[in-house]
N, C-alpha and C positions, 0 to 999 in steps of 0.2 A: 504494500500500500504506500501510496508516494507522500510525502510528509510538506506542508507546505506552508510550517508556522512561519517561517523567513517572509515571506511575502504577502504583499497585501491580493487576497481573489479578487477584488475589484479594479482595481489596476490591471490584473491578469487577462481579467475579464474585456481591459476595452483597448489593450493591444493583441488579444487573441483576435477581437473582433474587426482589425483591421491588418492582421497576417499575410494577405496575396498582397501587399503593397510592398513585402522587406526590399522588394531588387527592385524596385524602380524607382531611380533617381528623381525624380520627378513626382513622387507618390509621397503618400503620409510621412514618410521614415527620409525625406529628403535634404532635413536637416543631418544625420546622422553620416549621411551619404555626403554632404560637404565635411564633414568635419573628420570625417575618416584617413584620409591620408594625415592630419596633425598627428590625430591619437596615433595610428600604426607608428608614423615616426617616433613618437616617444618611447610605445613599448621598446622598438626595437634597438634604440640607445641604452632604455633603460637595461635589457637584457641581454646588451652585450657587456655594458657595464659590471655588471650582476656576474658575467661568467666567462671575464677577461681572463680569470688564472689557468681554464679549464684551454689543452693546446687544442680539443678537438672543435671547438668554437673557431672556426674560420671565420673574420669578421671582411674577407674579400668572397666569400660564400654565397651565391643565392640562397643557399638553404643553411644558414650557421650554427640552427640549432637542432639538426639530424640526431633524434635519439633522444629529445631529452621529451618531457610530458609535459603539457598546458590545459589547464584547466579555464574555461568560458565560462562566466557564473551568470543567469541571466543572457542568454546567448542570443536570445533573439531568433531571426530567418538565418544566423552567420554571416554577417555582413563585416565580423572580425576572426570568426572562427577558420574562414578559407583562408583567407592571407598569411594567415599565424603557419595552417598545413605547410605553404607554401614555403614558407620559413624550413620547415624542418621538422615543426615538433608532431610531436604524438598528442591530439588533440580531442580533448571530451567539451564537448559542449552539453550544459544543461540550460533548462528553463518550464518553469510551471505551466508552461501556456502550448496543447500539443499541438496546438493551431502552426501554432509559430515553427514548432519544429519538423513537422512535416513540410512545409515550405523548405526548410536550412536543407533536410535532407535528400529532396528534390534537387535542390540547384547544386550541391554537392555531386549527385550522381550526376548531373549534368557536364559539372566540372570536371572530372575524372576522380576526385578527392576522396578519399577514404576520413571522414569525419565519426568519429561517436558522439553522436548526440540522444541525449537523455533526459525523460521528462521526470526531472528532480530536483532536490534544493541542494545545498550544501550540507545541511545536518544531515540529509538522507544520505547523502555519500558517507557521514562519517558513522552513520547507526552499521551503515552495509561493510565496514572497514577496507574502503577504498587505497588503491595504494599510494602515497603524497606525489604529489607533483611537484615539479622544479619552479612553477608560474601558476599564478592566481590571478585572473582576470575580473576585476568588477566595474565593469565601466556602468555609466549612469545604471545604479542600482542602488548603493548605499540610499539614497533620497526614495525609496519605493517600498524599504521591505519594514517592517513594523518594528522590529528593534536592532539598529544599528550596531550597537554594542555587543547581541550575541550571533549576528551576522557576521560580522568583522571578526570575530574569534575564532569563529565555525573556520571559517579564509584560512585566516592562520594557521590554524589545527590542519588544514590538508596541504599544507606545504610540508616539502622535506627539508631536512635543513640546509641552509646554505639556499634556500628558495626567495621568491621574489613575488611578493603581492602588489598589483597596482590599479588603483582605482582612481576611477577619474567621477565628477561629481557635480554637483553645481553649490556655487555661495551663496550663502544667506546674505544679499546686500538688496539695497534700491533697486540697484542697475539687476540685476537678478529677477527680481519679483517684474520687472517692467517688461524687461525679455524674454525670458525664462518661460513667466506663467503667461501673462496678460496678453503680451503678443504673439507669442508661439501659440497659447490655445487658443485665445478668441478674438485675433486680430487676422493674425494671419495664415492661421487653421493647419499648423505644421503638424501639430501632434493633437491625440485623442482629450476633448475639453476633461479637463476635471485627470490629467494625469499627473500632475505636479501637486504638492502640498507644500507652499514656501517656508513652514512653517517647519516642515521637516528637511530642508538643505541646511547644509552641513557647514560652518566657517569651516577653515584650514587647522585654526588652531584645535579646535575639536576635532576633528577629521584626525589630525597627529595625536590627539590626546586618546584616542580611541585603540588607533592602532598600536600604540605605547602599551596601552592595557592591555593588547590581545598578544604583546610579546615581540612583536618585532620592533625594527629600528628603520622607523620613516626618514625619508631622504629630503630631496629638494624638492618644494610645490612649482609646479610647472601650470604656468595658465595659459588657456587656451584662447586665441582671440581672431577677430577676422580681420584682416589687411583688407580696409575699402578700394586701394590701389590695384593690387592683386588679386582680387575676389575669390581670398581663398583663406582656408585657416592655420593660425601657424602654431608656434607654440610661442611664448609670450610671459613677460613677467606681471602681466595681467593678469590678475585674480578673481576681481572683481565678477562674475559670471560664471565662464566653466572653469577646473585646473584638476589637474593629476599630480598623484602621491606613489613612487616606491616606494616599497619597506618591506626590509629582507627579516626575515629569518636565521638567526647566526646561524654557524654550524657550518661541515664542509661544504665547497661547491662543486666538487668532483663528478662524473658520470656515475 
């Protein structure tokens, strides 16, 4: 029986309900689709950063991380779960919503991609004693699931040591609540009304203070921002809105 205290069903509920849009750029999920090559960049510094000592990490590599395992929390249709394949890793994608993941699995087999995708939480991986992963994915999730603090743990607990958890988020600020919620849902109908709760994004310094408590050692905040010049998104000492957090796991980094 799948376990799915980490998340809100309502939420679940009104991005199942809009699932045949995850691959079109142009569809509900369009914001995500811009903002995708920033976050991939980041993971992908971040995780070679994370496993510089390790010689089998080729960082002139199309694939540098061959071998090692990644775990998608909230994975969606995989609109990060392929890219990560393509990287190298051994990749489980989960997510509450099987709407969603019949879609991921679709466009995977499409791909030629060998993905596992799983309709589970994160505690459900750890009740089944799942084996840890080298990388913990949470991108916009922490703001969705009902308690942050035993979410963020759960994360931790399935990393191996010497692993790398990275979530990316949204701030609790003005400029947040204006974009974020107001215009994104009911301005400019990017996402499902009524899927953000401002009330539950997350500052930075909470964000570190959470992941502190769940054991690991958060790194530098990286904000996410859109270059009106470029019309596109970079990564940014701007916080104000979206940003991403590593934070490893001590412990070796070996294969």
């Amino acid at each position: 029986m799948t376990q799915v205290s980490s998340v809100d069903p309502e939420n679940v509920a009104r991005f199942a309900a809009v699932a045949e849009s995850w691959w079109d750029p142009a569809g509900k999920f369009a914001p995500l689709h811009a903002l995708n090559p920033a976050r991939l960049t980041v993971i992908r510094e971040a995780c070679l950063a994370q496993f510089a000592a390790d010689p089998q990490v080729d960082p002139t590599s199309r694939a540098p991380f061959t071998g090692r395992r990644l775990l998608d929390v909230g994975c969606g249709g995989g609109l990060v779960c392929e890219p990560m394949r393509r990287l190298g890793f051994e990749v489980v994608g989960i997510d509450a919503a099987g709407e969603s993941l019949g879609i991921a699995r679709a466009h995977a087999a499409g791909a030629g991609l060998d993905i596992d995708y799983r309709q589970a939480t994160a505690e459900a991986l750890l009740a089944a004693k799942e084996t840890p992963f080298d990388v913990v994915l949470a991108l916009e999730v922490a703001e969705h699931v009902t308690d942050p603090a035993a979410f963020l743990a759960d994360c931790a607990r399935l990393l191996a040591p010497g692993g790398i958890l990275i979530v990316a988020t949204l701030n609790r600020t003005f400029r947040s609540l204006a974009l974020a919620k107001v215009a994104a849902e009911y301005i400019l109908r990017w996402i499902p009304a009524g899927a953000h709760d401002w009330r539950k994004f997350l500052k930075p310094d909470e964000l570190i203070g959470l992941l502190t408590a769940a054991g690991l050692e958060p790194g530098e905040v990286t904000g996410l921002a859109l270059d009106p010049l470029a019309g596109r998104w970079r990564a940014s000492h701007d916080t104000a809105v979206n940003y991403m957090i590593a934070a490893a796991k001590v412990g070796a980094t070996g294969p």
